[in-house]
C-alpha positions in Angstrom: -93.3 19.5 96.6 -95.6 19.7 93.5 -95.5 20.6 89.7 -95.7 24.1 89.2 -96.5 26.2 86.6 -95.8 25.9 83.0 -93.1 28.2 81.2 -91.9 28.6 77.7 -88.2 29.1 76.8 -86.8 30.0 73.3 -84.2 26.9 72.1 -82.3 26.2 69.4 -80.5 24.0 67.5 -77.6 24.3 70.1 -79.6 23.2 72.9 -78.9 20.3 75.0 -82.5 18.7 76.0 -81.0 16.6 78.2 -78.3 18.2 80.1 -81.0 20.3 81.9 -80.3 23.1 84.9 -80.3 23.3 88.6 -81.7 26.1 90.8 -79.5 27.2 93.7 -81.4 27.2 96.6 -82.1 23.2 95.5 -78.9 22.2 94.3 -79.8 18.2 94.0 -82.1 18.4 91.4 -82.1 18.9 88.4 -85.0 20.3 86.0 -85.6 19.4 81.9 -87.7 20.7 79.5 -91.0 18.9 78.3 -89.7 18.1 75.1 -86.7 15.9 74.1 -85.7 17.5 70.6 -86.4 20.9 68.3 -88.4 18.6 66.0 -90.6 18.3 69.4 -90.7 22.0 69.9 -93.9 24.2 68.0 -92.2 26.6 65.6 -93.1 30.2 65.8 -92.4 32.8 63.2 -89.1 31.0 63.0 -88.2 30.3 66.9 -88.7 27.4 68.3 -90.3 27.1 71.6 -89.9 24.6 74.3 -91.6 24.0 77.4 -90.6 23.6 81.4 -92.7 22.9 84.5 -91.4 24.2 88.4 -91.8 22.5 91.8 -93.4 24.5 94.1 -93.0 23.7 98.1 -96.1 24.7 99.9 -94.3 24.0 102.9 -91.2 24.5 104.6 -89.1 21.0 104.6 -86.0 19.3 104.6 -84.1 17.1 102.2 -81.4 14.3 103.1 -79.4 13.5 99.9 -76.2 11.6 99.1 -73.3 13.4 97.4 -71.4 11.2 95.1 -68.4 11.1 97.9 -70.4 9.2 100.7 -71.4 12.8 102.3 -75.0 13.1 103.8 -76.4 16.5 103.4 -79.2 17.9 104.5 -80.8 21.0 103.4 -83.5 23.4 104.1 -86.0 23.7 101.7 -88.0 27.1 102.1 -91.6 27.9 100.6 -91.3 29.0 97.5 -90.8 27.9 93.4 -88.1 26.5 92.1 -86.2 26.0 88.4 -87.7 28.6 86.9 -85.2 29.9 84.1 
């Protein structure tokens, strides 16, 4: 996997920087926005605006993680990019 592209998202004071989002199809990981606060954010004609990056998988693979119960999993991991909101 590699960094993909660069989104923006509208946030606001409600946000939680750090409590981030998962995509589906790669349910182990867990994706965050650039910045860590609003004051981080550039304003724009009274929204502020955050930034994200993807992974993108250029090919297909697996991953082997550990759930928090002991359980091995292993999932497929299909060509495509992922954690886009």
């Amino acid at each position: 996997m590699k960094r993909g592209n660069t989104y923006t998202a509208i946030v606001t004071e409600e946000t939680d920087f750090f409590k981030g989002w998962t995509d589906n199809r790669l349910p182990n990981m867990v994706f965050l926005y650039d910045q860590e606060s609003l004051e981080e954010c550039e304003e724009i004609n009274g929204s502020f605006i955050a930034t994200y990056s993807t992974w993108v998988v250029t090919e297909p693979r697996q991953m082997e993680y550990i759930q928090p119960d002991g359980t091995h999993v292993i999932i497929d991991i299909a060509v495509g990019e992922y954690g886009k909101l």
